[in-house]
Each structure stands twice: as structure tokens, then as C-alpha cells.
PDB file of N, CA, C and O in Angstrom:
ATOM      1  N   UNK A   1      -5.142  17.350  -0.791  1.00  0.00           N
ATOM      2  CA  UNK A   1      -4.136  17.284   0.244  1.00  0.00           C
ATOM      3  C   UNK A   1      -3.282  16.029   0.040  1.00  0.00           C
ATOM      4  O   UNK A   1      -3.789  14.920   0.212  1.00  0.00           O
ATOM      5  N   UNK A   2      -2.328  16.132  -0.230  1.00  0.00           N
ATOM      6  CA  UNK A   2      -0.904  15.310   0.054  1.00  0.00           C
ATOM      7  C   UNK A   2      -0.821  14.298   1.018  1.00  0.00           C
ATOM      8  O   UNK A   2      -1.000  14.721   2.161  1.00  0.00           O
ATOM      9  N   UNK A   3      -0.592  13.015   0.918  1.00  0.00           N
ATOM     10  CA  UNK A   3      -0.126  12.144   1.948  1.00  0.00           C
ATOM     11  C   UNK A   3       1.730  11.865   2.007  1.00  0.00           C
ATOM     12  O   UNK A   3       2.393  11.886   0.970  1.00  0.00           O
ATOM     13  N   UNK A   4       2.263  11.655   3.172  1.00  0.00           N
ATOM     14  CA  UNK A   4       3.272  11.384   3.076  1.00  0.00           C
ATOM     15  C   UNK A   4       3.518   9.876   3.217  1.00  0.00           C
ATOM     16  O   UNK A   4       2.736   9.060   3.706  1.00  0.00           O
ATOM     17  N   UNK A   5       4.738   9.641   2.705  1.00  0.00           N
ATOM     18  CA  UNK A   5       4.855   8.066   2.600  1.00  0.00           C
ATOM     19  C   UNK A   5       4.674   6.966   4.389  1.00  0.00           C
ATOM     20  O   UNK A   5       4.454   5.760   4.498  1.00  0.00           O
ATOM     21  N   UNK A   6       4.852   7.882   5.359  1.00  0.00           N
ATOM     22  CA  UNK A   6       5.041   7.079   6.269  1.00  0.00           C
ATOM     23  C   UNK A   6       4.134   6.845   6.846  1.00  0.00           C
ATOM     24  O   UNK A   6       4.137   6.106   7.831  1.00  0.00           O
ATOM     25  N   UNK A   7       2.571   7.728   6.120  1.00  0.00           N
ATOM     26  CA  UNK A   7       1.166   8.054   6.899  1.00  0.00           C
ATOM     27  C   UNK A   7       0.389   6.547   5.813  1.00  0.00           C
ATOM     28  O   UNK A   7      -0.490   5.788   6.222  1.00  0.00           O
ATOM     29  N   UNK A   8       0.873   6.511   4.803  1.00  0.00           N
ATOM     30  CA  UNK A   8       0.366   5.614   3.616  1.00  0.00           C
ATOM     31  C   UNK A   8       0.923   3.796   4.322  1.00  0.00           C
ATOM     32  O   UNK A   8       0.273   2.766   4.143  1.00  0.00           O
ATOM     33  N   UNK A   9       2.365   3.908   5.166  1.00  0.00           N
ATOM     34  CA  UNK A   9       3.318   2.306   5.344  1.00  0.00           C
ATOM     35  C   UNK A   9       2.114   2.482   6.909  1.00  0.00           C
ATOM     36  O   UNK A   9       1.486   1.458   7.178  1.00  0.00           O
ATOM     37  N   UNK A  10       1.884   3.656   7.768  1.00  0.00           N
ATOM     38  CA  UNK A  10       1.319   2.911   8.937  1.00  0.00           C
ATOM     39  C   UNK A  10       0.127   2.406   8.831  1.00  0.00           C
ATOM     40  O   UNK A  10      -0.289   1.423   9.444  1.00  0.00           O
ATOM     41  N   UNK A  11      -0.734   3.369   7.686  1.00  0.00           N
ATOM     42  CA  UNK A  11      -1.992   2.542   7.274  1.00  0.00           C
ATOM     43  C   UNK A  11      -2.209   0.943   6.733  1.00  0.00           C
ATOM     44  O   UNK A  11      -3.097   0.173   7.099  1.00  0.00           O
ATOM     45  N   UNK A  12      -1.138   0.683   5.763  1.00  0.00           N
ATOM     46  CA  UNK A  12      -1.136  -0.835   5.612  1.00  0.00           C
ATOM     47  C   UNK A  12      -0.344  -1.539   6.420  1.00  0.00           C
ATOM     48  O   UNK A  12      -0.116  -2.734   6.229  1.00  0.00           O
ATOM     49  N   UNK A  13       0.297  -0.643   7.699  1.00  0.00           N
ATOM     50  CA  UNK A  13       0.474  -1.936   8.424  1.00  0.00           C
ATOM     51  C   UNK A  13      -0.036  -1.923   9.974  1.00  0.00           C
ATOM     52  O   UNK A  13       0.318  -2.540  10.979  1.00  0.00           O
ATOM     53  N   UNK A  14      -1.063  -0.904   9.695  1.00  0.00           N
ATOM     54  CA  UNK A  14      -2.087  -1.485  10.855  1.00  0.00           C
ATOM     55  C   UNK A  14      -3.353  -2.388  10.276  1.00  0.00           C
ATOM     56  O   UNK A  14      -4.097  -2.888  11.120  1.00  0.00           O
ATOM     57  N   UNK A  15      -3.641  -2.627   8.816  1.00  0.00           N
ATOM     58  CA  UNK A  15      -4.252  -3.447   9.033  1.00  0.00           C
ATOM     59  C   UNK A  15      -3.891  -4.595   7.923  1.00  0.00           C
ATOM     60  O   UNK A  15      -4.597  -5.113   7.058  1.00  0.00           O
ATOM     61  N   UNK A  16      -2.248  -4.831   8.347  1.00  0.00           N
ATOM     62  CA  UNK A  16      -1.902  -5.833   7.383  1.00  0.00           C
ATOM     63  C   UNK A  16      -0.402  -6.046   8.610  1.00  0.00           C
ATOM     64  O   UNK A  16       0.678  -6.092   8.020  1.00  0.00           O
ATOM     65  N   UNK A  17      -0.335  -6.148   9.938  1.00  0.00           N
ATOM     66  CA  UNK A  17       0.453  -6.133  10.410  1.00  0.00           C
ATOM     67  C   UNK A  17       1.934  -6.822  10.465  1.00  0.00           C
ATOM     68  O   UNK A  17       2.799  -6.569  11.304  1.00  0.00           O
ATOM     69  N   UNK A  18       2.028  -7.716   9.423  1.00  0.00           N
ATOM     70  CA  UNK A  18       3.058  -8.522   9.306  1.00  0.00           C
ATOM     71  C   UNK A  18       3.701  -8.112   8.296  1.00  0.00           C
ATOM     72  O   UNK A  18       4.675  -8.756   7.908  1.00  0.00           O
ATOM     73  N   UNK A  19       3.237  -6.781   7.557  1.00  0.00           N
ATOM     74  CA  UNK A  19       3.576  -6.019   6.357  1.00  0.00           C
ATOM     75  C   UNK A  19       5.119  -5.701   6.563  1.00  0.00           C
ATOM     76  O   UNK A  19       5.575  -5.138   7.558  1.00  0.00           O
ATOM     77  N   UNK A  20       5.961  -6.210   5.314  1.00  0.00           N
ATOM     78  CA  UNK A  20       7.002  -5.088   4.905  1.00  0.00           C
ATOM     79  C   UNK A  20       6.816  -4.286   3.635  1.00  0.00           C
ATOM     80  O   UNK A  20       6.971  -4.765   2.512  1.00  0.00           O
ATOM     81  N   UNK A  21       6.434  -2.896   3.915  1.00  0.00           N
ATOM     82  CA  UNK A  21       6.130  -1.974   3.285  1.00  0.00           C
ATOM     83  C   UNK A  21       7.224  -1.283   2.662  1.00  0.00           C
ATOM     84  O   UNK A  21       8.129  -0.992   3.444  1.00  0.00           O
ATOM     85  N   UNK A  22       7.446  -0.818   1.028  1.00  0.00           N
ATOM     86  CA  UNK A  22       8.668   0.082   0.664  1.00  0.00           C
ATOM     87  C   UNK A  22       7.628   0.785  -0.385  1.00  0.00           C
ATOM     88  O   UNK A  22       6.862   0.264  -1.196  1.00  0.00           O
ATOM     89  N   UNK A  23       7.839   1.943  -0.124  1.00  0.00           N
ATOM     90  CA  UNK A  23       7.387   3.293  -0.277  1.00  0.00           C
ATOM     91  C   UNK A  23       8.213   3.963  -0.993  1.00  0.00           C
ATOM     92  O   UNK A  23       9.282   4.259  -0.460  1.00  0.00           O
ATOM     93  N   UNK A  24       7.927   4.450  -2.582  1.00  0.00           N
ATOM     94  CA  UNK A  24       8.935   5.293  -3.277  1.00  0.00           C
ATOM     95  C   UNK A  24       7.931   6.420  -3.757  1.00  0.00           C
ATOM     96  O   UNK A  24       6.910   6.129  -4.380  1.00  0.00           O
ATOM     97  N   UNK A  25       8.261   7.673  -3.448  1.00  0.00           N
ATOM     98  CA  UNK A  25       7.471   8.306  -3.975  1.00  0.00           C
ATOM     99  C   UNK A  25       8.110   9.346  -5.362  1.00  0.00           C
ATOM    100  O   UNK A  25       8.905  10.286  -5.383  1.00  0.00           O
ATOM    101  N   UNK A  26       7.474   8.777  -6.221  1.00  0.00           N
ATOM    102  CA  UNK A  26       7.585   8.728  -7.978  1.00  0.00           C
ATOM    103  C   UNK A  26       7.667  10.311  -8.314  1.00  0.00           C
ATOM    104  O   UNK A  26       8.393  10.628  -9.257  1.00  0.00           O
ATOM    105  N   UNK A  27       7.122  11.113  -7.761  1.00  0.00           N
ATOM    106  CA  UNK A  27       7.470  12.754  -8.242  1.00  0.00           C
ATOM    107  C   UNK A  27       7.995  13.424  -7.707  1.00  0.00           C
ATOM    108  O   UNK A  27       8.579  14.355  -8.262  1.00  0.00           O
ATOM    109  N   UNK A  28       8.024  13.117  -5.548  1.00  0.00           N
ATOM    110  CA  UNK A  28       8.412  14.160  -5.360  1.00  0.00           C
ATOM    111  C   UNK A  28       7.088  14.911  -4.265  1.00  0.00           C
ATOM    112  O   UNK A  28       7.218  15.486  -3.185  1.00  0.00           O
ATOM    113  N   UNK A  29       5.988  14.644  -4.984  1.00  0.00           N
ATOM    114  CA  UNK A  29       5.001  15.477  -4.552  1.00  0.00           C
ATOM    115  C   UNK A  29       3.771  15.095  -3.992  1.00  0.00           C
ATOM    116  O   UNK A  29       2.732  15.737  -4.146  1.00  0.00           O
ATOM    117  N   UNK A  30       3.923  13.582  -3.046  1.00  0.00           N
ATOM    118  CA  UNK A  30       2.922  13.386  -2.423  1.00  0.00           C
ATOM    119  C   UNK A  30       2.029  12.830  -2.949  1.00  0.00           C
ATOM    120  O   UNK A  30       1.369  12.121  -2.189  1.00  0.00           O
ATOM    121  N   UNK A  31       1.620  12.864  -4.306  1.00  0.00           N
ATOM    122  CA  UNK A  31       0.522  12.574  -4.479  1.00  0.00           C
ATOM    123  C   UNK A  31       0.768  11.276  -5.753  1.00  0.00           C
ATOM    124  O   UNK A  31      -0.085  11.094  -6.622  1.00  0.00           O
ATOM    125  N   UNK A  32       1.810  10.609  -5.694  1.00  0.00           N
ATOM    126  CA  UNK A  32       2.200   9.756  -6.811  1.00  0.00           C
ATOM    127  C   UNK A  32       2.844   9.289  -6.076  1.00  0.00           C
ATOM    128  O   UNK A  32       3.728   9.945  -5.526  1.00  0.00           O
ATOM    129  N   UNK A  33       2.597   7.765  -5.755  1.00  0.00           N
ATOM    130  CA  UNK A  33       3.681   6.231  -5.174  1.00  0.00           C
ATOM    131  C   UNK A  33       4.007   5.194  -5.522  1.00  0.00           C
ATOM    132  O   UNK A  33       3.008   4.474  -5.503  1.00  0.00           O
ATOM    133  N   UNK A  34       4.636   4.800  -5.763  1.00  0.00           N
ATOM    134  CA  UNK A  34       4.901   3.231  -5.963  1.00  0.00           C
ATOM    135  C   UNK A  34       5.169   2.500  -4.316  1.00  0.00           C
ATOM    136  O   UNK A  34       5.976   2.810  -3.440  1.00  0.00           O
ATOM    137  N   UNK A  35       4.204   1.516  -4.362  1.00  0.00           N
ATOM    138  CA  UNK A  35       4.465   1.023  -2.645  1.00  0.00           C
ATOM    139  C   UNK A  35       3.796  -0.772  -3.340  1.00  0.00           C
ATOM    140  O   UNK A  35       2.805  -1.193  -3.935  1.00  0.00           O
ATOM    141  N   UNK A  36       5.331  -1.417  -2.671  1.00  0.00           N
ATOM    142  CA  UNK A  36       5.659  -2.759  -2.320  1.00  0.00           C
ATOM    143  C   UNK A  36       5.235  -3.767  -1.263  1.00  0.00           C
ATOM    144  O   UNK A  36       6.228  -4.063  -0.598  1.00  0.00           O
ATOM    145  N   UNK A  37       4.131  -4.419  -0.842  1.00  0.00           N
ATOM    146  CA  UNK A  37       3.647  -4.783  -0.052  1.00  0.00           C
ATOM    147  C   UNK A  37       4.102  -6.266   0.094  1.00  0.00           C
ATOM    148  O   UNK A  37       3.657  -7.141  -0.648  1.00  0.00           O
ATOM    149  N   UNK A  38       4.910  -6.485   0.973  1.00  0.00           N
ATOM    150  CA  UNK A  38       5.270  -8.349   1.551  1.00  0.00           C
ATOM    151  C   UNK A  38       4.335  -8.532   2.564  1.00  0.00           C
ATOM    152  O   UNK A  38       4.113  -7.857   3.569  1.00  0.00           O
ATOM    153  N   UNK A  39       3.721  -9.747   2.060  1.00  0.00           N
ATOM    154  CA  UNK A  39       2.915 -10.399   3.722  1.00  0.00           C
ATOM    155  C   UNK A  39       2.452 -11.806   3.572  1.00  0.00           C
ATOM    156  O   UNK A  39       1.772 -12.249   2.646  1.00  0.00           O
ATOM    157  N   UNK A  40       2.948 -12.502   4.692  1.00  0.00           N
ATOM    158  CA  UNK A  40       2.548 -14.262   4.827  1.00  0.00           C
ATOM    159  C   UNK A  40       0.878 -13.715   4.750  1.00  0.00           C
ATOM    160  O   UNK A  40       0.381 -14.593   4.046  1.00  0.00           O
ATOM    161  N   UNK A  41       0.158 -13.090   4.970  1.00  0.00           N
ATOM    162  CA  UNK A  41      -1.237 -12.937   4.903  1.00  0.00           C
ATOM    163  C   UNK A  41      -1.547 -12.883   3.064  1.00  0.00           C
ATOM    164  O   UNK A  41      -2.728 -13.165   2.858  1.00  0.00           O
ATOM    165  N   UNK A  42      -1.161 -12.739   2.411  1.00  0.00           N
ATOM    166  CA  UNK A  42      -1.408 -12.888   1.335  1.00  0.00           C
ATOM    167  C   UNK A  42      -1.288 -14.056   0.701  1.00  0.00           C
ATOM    168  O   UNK A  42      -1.647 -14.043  -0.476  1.00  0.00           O
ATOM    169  N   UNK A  43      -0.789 -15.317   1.245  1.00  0.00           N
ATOM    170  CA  UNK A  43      -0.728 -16.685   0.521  1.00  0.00           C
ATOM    171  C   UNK A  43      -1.760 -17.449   0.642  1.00  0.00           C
ATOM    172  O   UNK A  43      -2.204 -17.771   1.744  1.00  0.00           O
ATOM    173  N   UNK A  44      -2.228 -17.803  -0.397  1.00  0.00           N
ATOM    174  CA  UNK A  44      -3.418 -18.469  -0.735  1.00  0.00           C
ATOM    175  C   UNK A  44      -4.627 -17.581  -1.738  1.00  0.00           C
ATOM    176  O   UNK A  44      -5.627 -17.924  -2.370  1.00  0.00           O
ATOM    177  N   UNK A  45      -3.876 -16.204  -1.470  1.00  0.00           N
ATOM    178  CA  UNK A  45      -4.985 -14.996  -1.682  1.00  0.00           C
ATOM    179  C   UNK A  45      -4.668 -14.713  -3.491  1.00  0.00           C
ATOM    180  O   UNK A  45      -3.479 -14.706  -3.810  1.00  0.00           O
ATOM    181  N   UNK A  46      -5.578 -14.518  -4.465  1.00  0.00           N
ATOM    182  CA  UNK A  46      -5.321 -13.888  -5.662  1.00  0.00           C
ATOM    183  C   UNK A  46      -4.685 -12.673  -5.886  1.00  0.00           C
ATOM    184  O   UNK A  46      -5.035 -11.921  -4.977  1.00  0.00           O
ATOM    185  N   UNK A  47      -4.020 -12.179  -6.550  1.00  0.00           N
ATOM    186  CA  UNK A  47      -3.573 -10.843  -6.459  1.00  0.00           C
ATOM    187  C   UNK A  47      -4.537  -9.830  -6.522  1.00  0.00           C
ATOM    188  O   UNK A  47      -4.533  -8.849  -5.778  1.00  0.00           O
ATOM    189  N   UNK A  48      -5.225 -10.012  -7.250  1.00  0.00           N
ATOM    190  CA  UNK A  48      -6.861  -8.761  -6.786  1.00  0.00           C
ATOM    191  C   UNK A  48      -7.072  -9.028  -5.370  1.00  0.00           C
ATOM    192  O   UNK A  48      -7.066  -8.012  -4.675  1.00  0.00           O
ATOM    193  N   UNK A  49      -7.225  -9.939  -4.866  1.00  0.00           N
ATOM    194  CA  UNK A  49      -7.775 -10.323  -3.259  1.00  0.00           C
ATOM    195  C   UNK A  49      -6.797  -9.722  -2.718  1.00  0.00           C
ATOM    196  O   UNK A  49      -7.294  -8.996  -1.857  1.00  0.00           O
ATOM    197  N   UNK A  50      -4.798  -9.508  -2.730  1.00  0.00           N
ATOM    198  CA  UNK A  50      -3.674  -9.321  -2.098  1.00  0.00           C
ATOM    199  C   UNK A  50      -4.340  -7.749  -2.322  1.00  0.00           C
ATOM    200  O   UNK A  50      -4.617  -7.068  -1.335  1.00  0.00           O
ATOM    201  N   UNK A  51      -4.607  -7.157  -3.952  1.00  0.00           N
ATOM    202  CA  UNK A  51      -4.539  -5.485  -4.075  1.00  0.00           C
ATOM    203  C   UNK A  51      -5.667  -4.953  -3.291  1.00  0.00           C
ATOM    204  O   UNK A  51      -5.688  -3.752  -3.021  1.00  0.00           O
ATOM    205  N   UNK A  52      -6.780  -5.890  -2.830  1.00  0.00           N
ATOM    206  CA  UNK A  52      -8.111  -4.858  -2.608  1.00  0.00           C
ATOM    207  C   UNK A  52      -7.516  -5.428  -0.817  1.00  0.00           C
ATOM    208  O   UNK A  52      -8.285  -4.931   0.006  1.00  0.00           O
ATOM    209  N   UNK A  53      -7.197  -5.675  -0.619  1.00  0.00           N
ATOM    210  CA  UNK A  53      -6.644  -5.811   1.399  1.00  0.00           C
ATOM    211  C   UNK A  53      -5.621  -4.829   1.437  1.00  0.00           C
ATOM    212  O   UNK A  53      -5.464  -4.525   2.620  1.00  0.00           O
ATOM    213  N   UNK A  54      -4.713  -4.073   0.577  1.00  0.00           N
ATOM    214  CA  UNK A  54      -3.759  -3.269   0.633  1.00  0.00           C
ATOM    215  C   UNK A  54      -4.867  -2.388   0.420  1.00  0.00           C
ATOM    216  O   UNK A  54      -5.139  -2.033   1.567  1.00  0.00           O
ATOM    217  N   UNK A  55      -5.923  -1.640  -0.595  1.00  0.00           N
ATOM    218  CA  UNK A  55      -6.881  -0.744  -1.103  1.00  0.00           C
ATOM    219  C   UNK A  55      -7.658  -0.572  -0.108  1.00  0.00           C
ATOM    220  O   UNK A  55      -7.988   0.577   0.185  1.00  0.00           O
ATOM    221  N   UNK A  56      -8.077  -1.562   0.562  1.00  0.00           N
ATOM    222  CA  UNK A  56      -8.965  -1.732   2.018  1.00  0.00           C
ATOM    223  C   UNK A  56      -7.636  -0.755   3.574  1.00  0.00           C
ATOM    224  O   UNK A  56      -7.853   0.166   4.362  1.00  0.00           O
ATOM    225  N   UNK A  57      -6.957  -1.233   3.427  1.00  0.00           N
ATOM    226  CA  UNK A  57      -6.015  -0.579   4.551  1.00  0.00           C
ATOM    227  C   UNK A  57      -5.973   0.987   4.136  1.00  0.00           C
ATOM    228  O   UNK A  57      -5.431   1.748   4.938  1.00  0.00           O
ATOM    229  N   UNK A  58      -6.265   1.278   3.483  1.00  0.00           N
ATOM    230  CA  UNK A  58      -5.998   2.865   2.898  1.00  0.00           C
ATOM    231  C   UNK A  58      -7.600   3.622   3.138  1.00  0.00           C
ATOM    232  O   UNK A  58      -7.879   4.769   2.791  1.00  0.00           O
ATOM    233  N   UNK A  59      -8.145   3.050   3.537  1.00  0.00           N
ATOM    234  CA  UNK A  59      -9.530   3.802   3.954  1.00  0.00           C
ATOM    235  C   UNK A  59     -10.279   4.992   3.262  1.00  0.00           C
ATOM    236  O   UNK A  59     -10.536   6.106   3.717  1.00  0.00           O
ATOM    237  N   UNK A  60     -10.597   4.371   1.859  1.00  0.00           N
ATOM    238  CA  UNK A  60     -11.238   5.689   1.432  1.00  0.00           C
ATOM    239  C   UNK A  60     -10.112   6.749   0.823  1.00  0.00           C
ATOM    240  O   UNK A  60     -10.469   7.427  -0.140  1.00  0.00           O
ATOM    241  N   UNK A  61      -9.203   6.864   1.176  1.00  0.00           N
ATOM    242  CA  UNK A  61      -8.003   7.761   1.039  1.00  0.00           C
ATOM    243  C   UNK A  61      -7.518   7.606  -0.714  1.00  0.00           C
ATOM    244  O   UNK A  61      -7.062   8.551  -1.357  1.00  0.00           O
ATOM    245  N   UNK A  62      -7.734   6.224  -1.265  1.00  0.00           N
ATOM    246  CA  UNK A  62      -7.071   6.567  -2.547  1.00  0.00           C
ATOM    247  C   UNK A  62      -7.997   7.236  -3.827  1.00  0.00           C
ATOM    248  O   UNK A  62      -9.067   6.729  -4.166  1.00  0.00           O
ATOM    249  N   UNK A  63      -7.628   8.015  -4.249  1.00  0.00           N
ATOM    250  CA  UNK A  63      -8.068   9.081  -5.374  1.00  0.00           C
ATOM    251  C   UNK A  63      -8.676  10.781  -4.737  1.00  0.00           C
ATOM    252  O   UNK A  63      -9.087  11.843  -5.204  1.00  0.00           O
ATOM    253  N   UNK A  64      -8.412  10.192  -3.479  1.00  0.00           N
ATOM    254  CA  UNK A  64      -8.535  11.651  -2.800  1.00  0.00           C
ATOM    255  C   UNK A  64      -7.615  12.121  -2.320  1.00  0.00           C
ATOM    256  O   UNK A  64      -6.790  12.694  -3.031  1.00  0.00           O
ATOM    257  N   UNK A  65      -7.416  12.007  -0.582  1.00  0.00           N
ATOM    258  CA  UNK A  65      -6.031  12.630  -0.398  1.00  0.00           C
ATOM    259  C   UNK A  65      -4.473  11.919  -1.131  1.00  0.00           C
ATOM    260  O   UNK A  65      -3.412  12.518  -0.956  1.00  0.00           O
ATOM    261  N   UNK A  66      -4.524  10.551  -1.975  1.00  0.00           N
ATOM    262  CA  UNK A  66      -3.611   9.629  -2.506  1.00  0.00           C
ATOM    263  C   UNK A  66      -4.082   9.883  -4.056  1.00  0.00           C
ATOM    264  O   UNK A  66      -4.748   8.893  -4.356  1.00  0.00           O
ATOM    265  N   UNK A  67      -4.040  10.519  -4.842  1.00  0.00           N
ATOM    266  CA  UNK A  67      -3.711  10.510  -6.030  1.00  0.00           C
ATOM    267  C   UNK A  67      -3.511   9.588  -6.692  1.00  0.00           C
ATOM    268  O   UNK A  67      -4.540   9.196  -7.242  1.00  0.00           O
ATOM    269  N   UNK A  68      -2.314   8.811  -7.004  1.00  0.00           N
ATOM    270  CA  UNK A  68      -1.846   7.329  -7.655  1.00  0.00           C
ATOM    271  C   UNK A  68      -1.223   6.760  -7.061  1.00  0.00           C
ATOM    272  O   UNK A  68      -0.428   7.289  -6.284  1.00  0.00           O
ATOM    273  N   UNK A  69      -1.357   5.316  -7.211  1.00  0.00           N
ATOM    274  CA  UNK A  69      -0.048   3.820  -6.189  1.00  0.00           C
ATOM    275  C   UNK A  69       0.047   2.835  -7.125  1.00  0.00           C
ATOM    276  O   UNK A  69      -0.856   2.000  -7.173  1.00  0.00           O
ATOM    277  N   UNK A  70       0.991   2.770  -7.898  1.00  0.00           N
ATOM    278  CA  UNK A  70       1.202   1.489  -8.346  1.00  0.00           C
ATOM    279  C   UNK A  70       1.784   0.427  -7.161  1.00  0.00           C
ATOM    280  O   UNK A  70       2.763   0.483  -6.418  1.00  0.00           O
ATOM    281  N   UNK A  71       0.841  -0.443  -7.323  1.00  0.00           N
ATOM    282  CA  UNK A  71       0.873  -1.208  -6.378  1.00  0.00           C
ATOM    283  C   UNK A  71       1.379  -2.525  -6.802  1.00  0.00           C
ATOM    284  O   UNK A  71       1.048  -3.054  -7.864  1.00  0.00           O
ATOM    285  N   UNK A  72       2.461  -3.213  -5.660  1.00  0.00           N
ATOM    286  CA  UNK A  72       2.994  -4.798  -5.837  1.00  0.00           C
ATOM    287  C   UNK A  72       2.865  -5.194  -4.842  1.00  0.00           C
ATOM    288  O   UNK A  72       3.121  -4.660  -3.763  1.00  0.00           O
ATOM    289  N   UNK A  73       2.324  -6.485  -5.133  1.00  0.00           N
ATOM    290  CA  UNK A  73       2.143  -7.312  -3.730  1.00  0.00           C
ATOM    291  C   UNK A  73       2.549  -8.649  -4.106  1.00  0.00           C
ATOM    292  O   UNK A  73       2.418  -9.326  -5.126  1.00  0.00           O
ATOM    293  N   UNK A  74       3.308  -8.899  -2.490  1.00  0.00           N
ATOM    294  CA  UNK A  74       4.030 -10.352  -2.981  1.00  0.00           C
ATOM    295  C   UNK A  74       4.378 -10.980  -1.716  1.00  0.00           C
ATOM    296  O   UNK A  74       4.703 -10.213  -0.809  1.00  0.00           O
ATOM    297  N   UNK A  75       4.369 -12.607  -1.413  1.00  0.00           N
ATOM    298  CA  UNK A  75       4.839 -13.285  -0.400  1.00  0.00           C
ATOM    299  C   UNK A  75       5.878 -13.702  -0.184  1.00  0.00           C
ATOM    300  O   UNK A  75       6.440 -14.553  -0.875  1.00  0.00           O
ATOM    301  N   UNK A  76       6.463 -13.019   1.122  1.00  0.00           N
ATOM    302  CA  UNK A  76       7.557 -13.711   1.808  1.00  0.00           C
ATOM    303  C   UNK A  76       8.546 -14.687   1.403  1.00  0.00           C
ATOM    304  O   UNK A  76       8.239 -15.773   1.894  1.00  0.00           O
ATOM    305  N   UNK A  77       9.789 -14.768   0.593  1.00  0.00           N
ATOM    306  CA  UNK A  77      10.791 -15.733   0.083  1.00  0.00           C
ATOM    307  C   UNK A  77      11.146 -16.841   1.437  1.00  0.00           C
ATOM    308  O   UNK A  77      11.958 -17.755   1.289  1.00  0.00           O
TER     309      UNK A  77
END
């Protein structure tokens, strides 16, 4: 089953609430994303530590109903 992009931005930003989330979805078909994650909660944090708090907000959901996310994460200019 398919996720849509806006079910994937409320998940990381209920538990990343200061999130600006951008969501491109790469085929077309739900199941392939590229999603951009900004958050002052990520400074200080390693980028594995930034990817597994974005991986953590997705609950179980990626490789099942989420297929692929290339994922970027980055702090606030």
C-alpha cells in the first residue's frame, strides 16, 4: 500500500515539530520519495542521529507501506 506525501510530512512533523518538510515524489507512484528535512532539533546531532529521528518519525512504515526515501537532513540557515 502506497503512502501519500502529506501522510509521510505529518508523520515527521509530529514528531519533529519544528520540521520544514519538502516532499518530492520521484515516480509518481507513492512508493518512491525524496523528502528534505530542516530542524533547529538536529544541531549538535550527527547525520545518522538527524536520519534515524526522521526513520523514527515514520513508525515502522519504511520498507513497507514506504518503499524508498532518499533522505536530507539539514539545519536551519
Amino acid at each position: 500500500m502506497a503512502m501519500e506525501a502529506t501522510e509521510i510530512e505529518a508523520m515527521i512533523r509530529e514528531s519533529i515539530p519544528d520540521a520544514k518538510v519538502i516532499i518530492q515524489d520521484l515516480r509518481g507512484d507513492g512508493d518512491h520519495y525524496a523528502a528534505h528535512v530542516i530542524s533547529h532539533e538536529f544541531v549538535g546531532k550527527s547525520r545518522v542521529k538527524q536520519h534515524q529521528m526522521v526513520y523514527n518519525a515514520l513508525k515502522g512504515k519504511m520498507g513497507d507501506d514506504l518503499h524508498a526515501l532518499a533522505l536530507q537532513t539539514s539545519i536551519p540557515e
